[in-house]
C-alpha positions, 0 to 999 in steps of 0.5 A: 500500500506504500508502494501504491500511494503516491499515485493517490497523492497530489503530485506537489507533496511528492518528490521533496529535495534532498539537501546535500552538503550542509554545514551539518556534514562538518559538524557531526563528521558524517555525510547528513542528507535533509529531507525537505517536507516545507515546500508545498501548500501547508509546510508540512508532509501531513498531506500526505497521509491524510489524501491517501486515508481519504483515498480509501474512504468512500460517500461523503463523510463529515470529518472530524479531527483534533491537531496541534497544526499540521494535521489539521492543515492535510486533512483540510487540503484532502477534504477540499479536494474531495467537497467533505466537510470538516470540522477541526480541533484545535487548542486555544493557543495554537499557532495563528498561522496554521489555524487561519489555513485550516480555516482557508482551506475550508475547515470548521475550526473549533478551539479547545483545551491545549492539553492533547488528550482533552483535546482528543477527547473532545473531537471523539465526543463531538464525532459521537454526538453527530455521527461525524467520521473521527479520524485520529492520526495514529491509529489509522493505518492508510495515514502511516502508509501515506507518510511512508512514501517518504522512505520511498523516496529516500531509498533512491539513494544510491545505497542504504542509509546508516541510519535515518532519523524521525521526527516522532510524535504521534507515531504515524509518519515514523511507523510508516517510513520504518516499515518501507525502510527495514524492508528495503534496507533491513540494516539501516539504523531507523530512529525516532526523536520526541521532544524532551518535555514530551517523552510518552512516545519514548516511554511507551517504546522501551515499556512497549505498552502504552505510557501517559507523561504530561507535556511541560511545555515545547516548541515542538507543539507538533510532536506533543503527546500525551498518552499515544494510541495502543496502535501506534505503540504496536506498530514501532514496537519491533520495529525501530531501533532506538528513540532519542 
């Protein structure tokens, strides 16, 4: 299904740039290539996952869905796409900028706690009450599928990777691009990273159970978790090799 994604995406998301030559290089003492995800309409690969999912959906369904940002920003694109209504999640602080593109993109954006699991709980209510189509990033499969085709696209790298490093929040994009990395390349090193003050993702790895850990705060608001999804938790166990 990774292999079969990209042709179910918008063409703009694919085919990132890969940086070469950095300052990194010299500073690590090691050859670091960058994935670019920023380049298209929402700066984020979270389009990626969320066309493919909405690929696989069928009517015309009322999503609902709760995001720190990014999220929120590729399921709107992937509504639109298809004329769906969608109503979105979002906390009271949550960045501005993201939440008027949700909203240009067609969304029905409502704000509500910033804590994630509240938030979380909220949209689940709200999608229960109306008989809306909740969708949860992390659980859903065709997301991580999606998210993958970005190991597709690495791995037309000459050789295999030593390792490849992730960003990891709720799970979805690093299942995703380990499951097409250890299949292609079963010796690259694939590792996730959280944010310090949101470590339940790593947590819930080593225990490989799920783990709650509240969020002190971060920067890195789009890898915030507070207790992860059994099924993302499933999907990594086993799977990668370290998270940092």
């Amino acid at each position: 299904r990774i292999a079969a994604a990209p042709a179910l995406i918008d063409p703009i998301f694919l085919n990132t740039p890969l940086l070469r030559g950095t300052a990194l290089d010299a500073a690590l003492g090691a050859t670091v290539a960058l994935k670019v995800e920023t380049l298209n309409p929402i700066r984020s690969f979270k389009a990626r996952g969320a066309q493919f999912l909405v690929s696989q959906m069928s009517g015309s369904p009322h999503l609902v869905c709760a995001t720190a940002g990014n999220f929120g920003q590729g399921m709107a694109y992937a509504a639109r796409r298809r004329s769906w209504p969608i109503t979105i999640f979002v906390g009271a602080h949550a960045n501005p900028m993201k939440v008027d593109r949700m909203r240009q993109l067609g969304a029905t954006v409502r704000q509500g706690s910033d804590d994630p699991d509240e938030l979380h709980d909220a949209a689940d209510e709200f999608a229960r009450k109306n008989g809306f189509h909740l969708v949860q990033d992390g659980r859903e499969a065709a997301i991580a599928e999606g998210a993958g085709t970005i190991a597709v696209e690495l791995l037309k790298w000459p050789k295999c990777f030593d390792d490849i490093v992730v960003p990891l929040g709720d799970g979805a994009l690093l299942g995703g691009m380990a499951r097409w990395v250890k299949a292609q390349c079963p010796t690259t090193r694939v590792i996730g990273v959280c944010a310090t003050a949101s470590p339940a993702m790593e947590r819930s790895w080593r225990n490989k159970k799920v783990v709650s850990a509240p969020c002190d705060g971060t920067i890195a608001a789009g890898i915030t978790v507070g207790t992860p999804f059994e099924e993302a938790v499933t999907d990594l166990t086993g799977l990668i090799d370290d998270v940092l």
